[in-house]
PDB file as gemmi writes it, atoms N, CA and C in Angstrom:
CRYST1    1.000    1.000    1.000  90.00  90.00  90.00 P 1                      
ATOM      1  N   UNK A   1      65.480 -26.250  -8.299  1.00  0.00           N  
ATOM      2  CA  UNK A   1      64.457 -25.349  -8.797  1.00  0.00           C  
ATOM      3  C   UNK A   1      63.533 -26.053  -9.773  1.00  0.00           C  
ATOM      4  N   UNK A   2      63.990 -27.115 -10.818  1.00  0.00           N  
ATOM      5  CA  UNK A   2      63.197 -27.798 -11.696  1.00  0.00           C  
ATOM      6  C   UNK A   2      61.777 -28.106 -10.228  1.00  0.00           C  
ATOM      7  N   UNK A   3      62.480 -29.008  -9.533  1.00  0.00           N  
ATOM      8  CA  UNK A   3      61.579 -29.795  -9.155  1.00  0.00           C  
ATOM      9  C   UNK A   3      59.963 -28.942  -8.619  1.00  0.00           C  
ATOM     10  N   UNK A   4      60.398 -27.384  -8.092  1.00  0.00           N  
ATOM     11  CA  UNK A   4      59.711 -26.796  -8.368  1.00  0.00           C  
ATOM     12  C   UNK A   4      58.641 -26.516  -9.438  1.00  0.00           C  
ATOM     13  N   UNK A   5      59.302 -25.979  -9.810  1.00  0.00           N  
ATOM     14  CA  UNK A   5      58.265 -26.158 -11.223  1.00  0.00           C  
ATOM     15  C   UNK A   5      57.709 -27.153 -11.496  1.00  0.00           C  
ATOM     16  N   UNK A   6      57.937 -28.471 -11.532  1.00  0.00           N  
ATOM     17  CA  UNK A   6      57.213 -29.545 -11.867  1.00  0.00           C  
ATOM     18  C   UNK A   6      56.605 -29.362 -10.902  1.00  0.00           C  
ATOM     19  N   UNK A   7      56.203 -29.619  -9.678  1.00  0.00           N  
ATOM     20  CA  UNK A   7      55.652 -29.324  -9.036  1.00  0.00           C  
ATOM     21  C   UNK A   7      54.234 -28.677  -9.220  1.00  0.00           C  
ATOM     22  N   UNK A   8      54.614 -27.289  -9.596  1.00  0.00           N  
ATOM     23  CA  UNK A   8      53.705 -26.023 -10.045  1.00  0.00           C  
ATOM     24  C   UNK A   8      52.874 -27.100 -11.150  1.00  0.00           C  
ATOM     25  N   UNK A   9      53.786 -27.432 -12.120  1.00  0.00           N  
ATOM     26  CA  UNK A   9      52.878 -27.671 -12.956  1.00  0.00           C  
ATOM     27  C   UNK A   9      51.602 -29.394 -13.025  1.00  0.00           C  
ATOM     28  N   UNK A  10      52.179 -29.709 -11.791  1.00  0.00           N  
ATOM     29  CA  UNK A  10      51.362 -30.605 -11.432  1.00  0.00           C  
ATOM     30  C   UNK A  10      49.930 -30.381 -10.306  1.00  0.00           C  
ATOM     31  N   UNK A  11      49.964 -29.053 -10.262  1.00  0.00           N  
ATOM     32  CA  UNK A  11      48.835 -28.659  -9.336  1.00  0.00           C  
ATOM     33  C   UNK A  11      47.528 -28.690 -10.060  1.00  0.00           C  
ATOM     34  N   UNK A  12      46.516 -28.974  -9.387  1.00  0.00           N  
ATOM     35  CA  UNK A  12      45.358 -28.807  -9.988  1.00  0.00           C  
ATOM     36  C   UNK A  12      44.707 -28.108  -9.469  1.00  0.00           C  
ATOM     37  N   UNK A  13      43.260 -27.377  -9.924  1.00  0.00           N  
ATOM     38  CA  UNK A  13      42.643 -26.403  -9.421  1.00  0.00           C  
ATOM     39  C   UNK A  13      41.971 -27.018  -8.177  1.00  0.00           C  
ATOM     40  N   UNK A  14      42.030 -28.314  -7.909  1.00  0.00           N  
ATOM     41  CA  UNK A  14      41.527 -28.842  -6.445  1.00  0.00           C  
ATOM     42  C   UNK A  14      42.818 -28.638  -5.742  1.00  0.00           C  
ATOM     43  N   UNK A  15      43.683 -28.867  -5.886  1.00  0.00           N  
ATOM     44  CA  UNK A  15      45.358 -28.980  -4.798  1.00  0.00           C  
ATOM     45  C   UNK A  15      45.446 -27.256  -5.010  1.00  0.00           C  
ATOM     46  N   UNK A  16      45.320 -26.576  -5.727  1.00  0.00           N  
ATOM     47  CA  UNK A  16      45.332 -24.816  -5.106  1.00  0.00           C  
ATOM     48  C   UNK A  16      44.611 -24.424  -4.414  1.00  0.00           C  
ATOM     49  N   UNK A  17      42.871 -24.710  -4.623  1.00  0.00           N  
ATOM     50  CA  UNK A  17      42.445 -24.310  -4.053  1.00  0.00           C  
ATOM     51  C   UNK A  17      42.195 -24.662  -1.900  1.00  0.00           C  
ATOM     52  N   UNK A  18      43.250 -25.760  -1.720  1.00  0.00           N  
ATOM     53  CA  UNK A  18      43.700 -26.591  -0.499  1.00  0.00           C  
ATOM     54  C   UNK A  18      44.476 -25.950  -0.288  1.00  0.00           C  
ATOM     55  N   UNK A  19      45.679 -25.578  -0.927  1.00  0.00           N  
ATOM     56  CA  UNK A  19      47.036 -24.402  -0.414  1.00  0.00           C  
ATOM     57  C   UNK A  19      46.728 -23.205  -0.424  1.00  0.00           C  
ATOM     58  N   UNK A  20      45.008 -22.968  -1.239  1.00  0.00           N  
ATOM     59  CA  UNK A  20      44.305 -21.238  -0.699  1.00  0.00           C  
ATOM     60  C   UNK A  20      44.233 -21.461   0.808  1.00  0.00           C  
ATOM     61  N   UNK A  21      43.303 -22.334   0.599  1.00  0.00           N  
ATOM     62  CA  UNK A  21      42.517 -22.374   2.463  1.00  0.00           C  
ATOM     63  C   UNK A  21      43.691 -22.687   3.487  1.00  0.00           C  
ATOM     64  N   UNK A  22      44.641 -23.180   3.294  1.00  0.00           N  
ATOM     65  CA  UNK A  22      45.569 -23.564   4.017  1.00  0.00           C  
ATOM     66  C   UNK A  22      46.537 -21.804   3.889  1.00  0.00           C  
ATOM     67  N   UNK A  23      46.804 -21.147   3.571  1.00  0.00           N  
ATOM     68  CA  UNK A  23      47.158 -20.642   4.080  1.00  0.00           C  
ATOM     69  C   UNK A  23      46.496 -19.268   4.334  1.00  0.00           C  
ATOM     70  N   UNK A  24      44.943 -18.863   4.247  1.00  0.00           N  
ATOM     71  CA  UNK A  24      43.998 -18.405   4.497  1.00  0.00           C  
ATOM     72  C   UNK A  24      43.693 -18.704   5.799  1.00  0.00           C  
ATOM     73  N   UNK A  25      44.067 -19.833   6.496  1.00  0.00           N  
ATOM     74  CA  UNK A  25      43.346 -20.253   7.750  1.00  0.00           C  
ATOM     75  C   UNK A  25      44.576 -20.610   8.689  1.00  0.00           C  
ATOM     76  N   UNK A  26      45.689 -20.311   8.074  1.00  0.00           N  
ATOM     77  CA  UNK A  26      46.874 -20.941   8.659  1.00  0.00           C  
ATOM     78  C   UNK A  26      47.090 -22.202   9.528  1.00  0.00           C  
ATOM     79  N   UNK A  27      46.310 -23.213   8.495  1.00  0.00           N  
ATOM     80  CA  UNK A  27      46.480 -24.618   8.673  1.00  0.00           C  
ATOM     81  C   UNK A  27      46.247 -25.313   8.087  1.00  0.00           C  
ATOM     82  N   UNK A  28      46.325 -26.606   7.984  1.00  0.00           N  
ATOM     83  CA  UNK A  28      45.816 -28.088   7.170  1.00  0.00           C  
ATOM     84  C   UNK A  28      44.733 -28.124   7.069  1.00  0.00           C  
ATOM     85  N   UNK A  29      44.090 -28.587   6.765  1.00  0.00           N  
ATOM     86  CA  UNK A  29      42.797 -29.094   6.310  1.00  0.00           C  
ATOM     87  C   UNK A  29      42.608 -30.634   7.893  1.00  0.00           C  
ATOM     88  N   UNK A  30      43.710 -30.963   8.183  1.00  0.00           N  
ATOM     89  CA  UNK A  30      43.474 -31.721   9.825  1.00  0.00           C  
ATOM     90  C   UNK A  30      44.095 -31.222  10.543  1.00  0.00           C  
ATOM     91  N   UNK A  31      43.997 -29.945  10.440  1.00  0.00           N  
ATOM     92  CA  UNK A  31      44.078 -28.923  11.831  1.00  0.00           C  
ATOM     93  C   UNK A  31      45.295 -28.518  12.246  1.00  0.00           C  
ATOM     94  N   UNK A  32      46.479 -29.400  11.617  1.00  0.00           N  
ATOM     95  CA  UNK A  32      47.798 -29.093  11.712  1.00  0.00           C  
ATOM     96  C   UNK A  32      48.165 -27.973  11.712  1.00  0.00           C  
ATOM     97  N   UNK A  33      48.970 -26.809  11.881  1.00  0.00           N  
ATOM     98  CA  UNK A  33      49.268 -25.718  11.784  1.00  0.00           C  
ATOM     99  C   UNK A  33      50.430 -25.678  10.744  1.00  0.00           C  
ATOM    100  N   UNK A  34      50.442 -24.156   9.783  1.00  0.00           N  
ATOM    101  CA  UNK A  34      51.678 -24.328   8.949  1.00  0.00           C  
ATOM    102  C   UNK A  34      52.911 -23.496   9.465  1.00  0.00           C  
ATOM    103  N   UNK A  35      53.661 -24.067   9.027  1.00  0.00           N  
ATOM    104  CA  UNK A  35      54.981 -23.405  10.071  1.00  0.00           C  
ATOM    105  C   UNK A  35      55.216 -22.411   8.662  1.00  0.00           C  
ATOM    106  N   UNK A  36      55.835 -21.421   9.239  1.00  0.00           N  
ATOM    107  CA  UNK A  36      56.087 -20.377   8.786  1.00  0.00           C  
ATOM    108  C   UNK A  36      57.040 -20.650   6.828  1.00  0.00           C  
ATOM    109  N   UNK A  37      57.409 -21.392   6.791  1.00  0.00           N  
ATOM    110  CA  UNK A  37      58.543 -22.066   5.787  1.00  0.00           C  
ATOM    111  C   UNK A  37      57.104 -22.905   4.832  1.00  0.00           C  
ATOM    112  N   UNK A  38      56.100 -23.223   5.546  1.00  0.00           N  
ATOM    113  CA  UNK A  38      55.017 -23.876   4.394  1.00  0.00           C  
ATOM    114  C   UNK A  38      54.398 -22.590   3.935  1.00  0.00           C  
ATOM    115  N   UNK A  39      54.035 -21.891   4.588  1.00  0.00           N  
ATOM    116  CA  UNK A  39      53.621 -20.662   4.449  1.00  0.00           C  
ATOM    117  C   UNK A  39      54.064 -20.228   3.647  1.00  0.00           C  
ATOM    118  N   UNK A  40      55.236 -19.960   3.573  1.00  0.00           N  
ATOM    119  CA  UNK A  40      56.361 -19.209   2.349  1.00  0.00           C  
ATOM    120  C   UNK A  40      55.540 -20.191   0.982  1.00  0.00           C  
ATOM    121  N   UNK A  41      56.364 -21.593   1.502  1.00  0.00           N  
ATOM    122  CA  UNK A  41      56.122 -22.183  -0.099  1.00  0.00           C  
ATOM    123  C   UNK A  41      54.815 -22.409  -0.786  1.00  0.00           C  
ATOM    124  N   UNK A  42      53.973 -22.410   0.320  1.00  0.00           N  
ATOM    125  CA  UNK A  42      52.187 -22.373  -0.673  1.00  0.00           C  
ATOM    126  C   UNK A  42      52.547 -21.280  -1.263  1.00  0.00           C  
ATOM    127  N   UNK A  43      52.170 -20.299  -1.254  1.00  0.00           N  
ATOM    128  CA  UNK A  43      52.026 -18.636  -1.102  1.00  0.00           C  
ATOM    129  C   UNK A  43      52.585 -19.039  -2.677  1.00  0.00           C  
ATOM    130  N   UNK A  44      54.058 -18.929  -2.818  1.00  0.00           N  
ATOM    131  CA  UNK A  44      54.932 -18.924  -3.950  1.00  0.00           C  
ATOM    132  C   UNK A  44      53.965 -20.158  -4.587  1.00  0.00           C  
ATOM    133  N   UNK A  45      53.560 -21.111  -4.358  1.00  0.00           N  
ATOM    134  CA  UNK A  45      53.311 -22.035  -5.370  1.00  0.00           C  
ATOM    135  C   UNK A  45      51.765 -21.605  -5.990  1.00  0.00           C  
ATOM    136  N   UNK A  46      50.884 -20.954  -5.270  1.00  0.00           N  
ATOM    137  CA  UNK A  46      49.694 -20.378  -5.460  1.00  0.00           C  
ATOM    138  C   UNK A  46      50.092 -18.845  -6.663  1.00  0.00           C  
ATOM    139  N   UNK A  47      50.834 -18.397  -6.204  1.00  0.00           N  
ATOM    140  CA  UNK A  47      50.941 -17.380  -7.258  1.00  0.00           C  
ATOM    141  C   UNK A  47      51.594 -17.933  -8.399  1.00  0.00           C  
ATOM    142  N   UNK A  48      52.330 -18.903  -8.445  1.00  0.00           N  
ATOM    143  CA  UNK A  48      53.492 -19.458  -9.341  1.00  0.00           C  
ATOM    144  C   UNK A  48      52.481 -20.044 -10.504  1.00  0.00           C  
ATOM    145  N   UNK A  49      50.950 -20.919  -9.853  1.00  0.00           N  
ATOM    146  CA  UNK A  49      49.994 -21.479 -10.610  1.00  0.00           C  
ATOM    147  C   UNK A  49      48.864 -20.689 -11.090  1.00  0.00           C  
ATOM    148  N   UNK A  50      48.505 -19.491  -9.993  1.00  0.00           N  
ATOM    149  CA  UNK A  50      47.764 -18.559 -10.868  1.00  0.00           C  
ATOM    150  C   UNK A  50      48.372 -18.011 -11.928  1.00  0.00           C  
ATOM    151  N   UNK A  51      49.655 -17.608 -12.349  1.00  0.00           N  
ATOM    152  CA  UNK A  51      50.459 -16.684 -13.026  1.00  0.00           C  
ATOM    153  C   UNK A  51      50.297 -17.559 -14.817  1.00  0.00           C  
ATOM    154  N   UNK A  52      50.065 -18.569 -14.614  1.00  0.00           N  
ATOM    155  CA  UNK A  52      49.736 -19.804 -15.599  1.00  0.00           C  
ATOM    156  C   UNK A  52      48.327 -19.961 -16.089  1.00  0.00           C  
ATOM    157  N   UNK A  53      47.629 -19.843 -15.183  1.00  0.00           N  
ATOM    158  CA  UNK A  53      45.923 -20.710 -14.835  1.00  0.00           C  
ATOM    159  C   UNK A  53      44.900 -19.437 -14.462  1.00  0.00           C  
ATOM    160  N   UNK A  54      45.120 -18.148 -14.082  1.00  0.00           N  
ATOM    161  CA  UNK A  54      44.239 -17.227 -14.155  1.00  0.00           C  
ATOM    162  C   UNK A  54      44.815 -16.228 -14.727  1.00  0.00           C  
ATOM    163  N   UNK A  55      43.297 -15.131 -14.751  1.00  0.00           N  
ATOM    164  CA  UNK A  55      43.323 -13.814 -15.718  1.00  0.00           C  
ATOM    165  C   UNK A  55      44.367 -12.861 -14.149  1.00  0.00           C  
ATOM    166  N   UNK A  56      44.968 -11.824 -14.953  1.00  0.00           N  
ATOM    167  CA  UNK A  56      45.122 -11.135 -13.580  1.00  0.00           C  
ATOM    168  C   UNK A  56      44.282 -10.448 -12.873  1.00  0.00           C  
ATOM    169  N   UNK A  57      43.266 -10.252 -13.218  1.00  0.00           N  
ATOM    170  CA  UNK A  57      42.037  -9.336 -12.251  1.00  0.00           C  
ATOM    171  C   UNK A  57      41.557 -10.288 -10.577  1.00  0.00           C  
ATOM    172  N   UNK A  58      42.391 -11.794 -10.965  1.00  0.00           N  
ATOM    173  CA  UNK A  58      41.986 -12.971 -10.240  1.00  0.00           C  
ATOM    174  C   UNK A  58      42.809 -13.708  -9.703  1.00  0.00           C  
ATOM    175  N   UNK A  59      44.299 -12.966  -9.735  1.00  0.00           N  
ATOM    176  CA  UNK A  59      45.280 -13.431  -9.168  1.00  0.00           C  
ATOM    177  C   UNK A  59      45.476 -12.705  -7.457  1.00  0.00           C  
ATOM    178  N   UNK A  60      46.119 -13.797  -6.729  1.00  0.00           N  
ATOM    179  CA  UNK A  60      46.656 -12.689  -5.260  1.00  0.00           C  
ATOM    180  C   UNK A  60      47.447 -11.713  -5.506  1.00  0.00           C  
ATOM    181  N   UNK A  61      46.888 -11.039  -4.871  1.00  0.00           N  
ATOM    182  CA  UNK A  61      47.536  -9.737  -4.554  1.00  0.00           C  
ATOM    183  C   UNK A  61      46.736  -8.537  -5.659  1.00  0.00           C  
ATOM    184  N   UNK A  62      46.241  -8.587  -6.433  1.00  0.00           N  
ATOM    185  CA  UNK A  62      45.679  -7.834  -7.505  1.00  0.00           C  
ATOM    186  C   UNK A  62      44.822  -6.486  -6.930  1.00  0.00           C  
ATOM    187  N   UNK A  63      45.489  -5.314  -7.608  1.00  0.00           N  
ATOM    188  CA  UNK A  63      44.721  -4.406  -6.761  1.00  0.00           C  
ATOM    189  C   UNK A  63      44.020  -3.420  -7.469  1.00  0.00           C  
ATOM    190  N   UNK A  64      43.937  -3.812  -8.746  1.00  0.00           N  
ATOM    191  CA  UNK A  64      43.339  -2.996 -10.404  1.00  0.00           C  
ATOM    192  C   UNK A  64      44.073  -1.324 -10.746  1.00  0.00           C  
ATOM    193  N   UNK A  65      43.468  -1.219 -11.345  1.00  0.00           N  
ATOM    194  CA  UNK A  65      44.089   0.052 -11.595  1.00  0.00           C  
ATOM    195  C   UNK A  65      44.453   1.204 -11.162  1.00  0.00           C  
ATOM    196  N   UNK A  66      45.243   0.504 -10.079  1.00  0.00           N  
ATOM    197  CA  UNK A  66      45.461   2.237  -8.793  1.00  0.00           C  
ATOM    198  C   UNK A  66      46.455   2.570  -9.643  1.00  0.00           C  
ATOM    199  N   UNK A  67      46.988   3.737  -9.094  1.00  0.00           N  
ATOM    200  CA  UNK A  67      47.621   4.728  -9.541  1.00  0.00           C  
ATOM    201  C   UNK A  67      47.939   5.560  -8.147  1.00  0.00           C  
ATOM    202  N   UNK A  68      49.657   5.738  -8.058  1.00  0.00           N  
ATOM    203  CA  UNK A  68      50.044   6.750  -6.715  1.00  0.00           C  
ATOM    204  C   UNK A  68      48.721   8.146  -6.499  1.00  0.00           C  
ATOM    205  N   UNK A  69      48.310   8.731  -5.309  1.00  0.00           N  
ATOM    206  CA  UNK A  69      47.774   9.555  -5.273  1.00  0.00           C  
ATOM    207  C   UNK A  69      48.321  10.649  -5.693  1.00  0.00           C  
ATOM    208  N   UNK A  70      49.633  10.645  -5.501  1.00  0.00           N  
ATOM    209  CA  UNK A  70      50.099  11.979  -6.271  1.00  0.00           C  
ATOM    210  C   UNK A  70      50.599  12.142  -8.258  1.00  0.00           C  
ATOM    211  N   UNK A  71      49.933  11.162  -8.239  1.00  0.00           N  
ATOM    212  CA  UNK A  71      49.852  10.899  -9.591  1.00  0.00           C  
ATOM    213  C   UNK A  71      48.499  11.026 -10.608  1.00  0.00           C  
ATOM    214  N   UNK A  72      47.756  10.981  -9.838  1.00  0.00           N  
ATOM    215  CA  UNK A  72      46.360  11.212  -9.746  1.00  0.00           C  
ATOM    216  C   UNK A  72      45.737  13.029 -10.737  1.00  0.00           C  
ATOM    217  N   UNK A  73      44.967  12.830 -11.815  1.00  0.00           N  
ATOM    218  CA  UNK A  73      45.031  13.400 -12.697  1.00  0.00           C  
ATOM    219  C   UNK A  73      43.452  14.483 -11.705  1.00  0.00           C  
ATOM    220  N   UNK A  74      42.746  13.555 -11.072  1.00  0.00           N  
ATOM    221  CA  UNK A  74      41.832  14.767 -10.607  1.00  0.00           C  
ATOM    222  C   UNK A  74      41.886  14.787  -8.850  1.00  0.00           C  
ATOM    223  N   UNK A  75      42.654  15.551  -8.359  1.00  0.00           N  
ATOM    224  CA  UNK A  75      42.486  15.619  -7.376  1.00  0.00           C  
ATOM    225  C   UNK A  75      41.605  16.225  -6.143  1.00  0.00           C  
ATOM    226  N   UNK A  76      41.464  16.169  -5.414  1.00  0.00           N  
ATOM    227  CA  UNK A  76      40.434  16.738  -4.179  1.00  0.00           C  
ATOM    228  C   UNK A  76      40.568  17.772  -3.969  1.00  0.00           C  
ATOM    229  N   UNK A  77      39.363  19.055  -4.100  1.00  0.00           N  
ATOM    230  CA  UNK A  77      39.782  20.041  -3.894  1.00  0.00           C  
ATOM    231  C   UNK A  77      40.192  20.503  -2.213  1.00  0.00           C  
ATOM    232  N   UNK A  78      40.781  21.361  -1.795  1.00  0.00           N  
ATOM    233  CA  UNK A  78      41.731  21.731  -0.605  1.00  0.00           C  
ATOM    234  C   UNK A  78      40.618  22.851  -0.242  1.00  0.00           C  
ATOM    235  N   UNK A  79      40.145  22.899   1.239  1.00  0.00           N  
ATOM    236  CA  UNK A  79      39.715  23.552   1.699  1.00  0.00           C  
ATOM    237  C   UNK A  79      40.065  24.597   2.370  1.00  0.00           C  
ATOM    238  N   UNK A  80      40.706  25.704   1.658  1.00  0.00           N  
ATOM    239  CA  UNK A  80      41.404  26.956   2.200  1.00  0.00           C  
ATOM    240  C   UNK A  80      41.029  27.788   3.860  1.00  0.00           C  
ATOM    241  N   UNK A  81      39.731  27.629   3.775  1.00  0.00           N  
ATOM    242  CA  UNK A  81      38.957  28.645   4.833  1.00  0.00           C  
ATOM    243  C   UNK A  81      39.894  28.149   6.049  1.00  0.00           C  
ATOM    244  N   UNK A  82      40.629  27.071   6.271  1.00  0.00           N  
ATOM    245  CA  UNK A  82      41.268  26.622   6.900  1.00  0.00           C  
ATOM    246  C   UNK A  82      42.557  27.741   7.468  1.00  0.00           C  
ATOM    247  N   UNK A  83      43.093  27.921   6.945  1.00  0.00           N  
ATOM    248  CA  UNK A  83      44.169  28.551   6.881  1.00  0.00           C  
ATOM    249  C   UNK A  83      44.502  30.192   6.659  1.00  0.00           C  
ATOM    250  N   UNK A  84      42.865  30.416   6.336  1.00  0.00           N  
ATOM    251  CA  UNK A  84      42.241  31.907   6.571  1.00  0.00           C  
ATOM    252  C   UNK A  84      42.622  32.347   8.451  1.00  0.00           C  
ATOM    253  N   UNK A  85      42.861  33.277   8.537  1.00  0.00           N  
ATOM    254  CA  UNK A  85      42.280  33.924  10.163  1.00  0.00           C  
ATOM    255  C   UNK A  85      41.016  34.540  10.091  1.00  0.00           C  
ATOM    256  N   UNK A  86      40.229  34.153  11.701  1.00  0.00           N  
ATOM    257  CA  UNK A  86      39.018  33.986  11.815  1.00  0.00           C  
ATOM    258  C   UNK A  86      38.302  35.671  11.309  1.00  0.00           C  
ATOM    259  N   UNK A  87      37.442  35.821  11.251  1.00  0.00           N  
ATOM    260  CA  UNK A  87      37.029  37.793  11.154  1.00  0.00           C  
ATOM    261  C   UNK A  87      37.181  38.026  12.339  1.00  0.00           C  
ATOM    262  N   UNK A  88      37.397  39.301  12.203  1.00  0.00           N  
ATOM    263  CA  UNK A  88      37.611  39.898  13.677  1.00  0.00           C  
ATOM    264  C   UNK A  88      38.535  40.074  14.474  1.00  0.00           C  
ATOM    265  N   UNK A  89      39.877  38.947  14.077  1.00  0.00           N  
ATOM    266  CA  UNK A  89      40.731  38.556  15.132  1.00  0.00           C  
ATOM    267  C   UNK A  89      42.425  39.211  14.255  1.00  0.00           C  
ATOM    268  N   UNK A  90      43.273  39.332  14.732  1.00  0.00           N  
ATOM    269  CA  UNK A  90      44.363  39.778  14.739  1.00  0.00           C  
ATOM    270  C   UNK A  90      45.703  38.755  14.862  1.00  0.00           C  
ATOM    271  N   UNK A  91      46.613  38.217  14.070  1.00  0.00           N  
ATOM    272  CA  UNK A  91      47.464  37.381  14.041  1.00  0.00           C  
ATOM    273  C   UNK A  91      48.911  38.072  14.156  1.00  0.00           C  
TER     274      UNK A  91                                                      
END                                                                             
């Protein structure tokens, strides 16, 4: 696990932004393809160096200030007429 981290902390904002596009494009930069296991480890090493090196509004995965919808303090009003029976008609 160290070696990890050293790792991380040897990245530079040129070598992240190569393991962005690389796994943005799901390949090398010479066309190689990444097997599923590089995939994993950019991914982890890209968040591992943003988590250090950016604000969070600018990290992956960042999705600002949601909040569950049913948590949600103003909700949509519900259109009843729906669920009215039509005039005229008998249920």
């Amino acid at each position: 696990m160290s070696s990890f981290i050293e790792a991380i902390e040897n990245i530079t904002p040129e070598i992240y932004e190569n393991l962005k596009t690389a796994v943005e494009l799901g390949k090398w930069s010479d066309g190689r393809k990444l097997t599923a296991e590089q995939k994993e480890t950019c991914l982890g090493a890209m968040i591992a160096w943003e988590m250090k090196n950016l604000p969070e509004e600018q990290r992956t995965g960042y999705m600002g200030g949601q909040e569950c919808a049913s948590k949600s303090k103003s909700k949509a009003p519900i259109d009843t007429s729906l669920f009215s029976p039509a005039s005229g008609t008998r249920h």
